[in-house]
C-alpha positions in Angstrom: 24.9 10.0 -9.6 24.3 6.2 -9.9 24.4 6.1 -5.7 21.8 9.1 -5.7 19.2 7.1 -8.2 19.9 4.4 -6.3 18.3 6.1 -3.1 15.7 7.7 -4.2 14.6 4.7 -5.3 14.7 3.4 -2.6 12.7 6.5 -1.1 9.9 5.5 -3.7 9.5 1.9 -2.4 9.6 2.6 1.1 6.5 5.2 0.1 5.0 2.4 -2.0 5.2 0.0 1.0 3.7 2.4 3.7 0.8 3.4 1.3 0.3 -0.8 0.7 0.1 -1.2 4.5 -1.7 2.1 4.9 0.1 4.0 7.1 -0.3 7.9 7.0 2.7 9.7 6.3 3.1 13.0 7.9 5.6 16.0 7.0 8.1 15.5 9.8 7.6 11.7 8.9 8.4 12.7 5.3 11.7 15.0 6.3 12.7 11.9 8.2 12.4 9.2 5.8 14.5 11.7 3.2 17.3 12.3 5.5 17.6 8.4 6.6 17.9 7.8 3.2 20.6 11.1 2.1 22.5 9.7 4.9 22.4 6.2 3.3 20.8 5.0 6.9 18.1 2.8 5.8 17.9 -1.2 5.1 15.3 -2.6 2.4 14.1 -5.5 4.1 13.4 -9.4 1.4 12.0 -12.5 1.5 13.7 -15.3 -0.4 11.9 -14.3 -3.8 13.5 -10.7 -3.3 10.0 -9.0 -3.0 10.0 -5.8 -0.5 8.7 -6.8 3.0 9.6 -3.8 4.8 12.5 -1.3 5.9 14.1 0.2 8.7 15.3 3.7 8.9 18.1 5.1 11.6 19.7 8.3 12.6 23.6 7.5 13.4 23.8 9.8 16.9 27.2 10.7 18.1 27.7 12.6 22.1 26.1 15.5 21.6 22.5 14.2 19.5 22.5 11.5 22.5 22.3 14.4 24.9 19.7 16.0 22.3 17.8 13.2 22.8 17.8 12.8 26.9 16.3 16.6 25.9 13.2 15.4 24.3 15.1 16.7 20.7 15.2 14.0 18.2 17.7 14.2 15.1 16.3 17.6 12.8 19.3 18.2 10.7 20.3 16.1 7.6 24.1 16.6 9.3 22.7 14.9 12.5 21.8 11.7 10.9 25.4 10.6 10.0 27.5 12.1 13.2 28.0 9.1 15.3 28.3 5.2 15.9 25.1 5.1 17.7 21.8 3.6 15.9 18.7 5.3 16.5 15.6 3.5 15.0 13.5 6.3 13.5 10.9 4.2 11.4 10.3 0.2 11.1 7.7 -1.0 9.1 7.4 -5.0 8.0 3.7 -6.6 6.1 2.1 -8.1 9.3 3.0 -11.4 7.7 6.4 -10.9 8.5 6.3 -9.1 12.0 6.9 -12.6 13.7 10.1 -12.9 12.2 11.6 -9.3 12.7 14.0 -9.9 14.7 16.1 -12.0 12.5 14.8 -9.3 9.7 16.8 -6.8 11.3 19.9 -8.7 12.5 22.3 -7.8 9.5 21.0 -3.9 10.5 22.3 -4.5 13.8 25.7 -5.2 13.1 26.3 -2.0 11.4 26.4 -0.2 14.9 27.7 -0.8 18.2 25.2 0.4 20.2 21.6 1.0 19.7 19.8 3.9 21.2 15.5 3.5 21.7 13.3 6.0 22.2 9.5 7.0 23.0 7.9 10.5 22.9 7.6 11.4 26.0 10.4 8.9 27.9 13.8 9.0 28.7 15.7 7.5 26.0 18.2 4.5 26.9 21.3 3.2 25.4 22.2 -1.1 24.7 25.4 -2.4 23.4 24.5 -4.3 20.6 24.9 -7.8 21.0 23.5 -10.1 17.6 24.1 -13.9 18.0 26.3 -15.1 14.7 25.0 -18.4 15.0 22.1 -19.7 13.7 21.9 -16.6 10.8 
């Protein structure tokens, strides 16, 4: 119970920080932001003080939602966001104050997968073995 409150608190703060940076929120934007969040596939992203500076939602992809995706067929199902060991950014928003500094943001998210999948509408999608540099963190 404690893991579920824990989420959905989550949910309310990543709602709270894309209505403070006034992003539009559609339904399939919606669906997508509650399954990344079911699947526990979402990262809360802090400054030093702990305040919220922005998130990063995923689908975890196996085989068969990487061929989905060469399709044109993102993740739809809530059971298609936890199948696999491949990342598949689905939503990354940071306060433009922060944007210059995202890729060290998002380093710890890296290493929970060992390969990353991107992905435009429209493109074929490509696959990168995940390489984040331990030094420097």
């Amino acid at each position: 119970m404690e893991k579920t409150e824990e989420r959905y608190a989550a949910l309310g703060k990543i709602y709270t920080l894309r209505t403070s940076v006034q992003l539009a929120t559609s339904a399939e934007q919606s669906r997508n932001l509650l399954f990344a969040v079911r699947a526990g596939n979402y990262h809360l992203l802090h400054d030093d003080q702990q305040s919220l500076i922005g998130y990063v939602t995923w689908a975890a992809i196996n085989r068969d939602g990487w061929h989905m995706l060469q399709c044109q067929q993102p993740p739809y199902y809530l059971s298609e966001w936890s199948e696999g060991l491949v990342m598949l950014p689905m939503d990354v928003v940071v306060l433009p104050e922060w944007r210059a500094g995202l890729q060290r943001l998002l380093r710890p998210v890296c290493r929970q997968m060992p390969q990353l999948a991107a992905w435009r509408h429209g493109q074929q999608p490509r696959l990168y073995r995940v390489l984040c540099r331990r030094k420097h963190d």
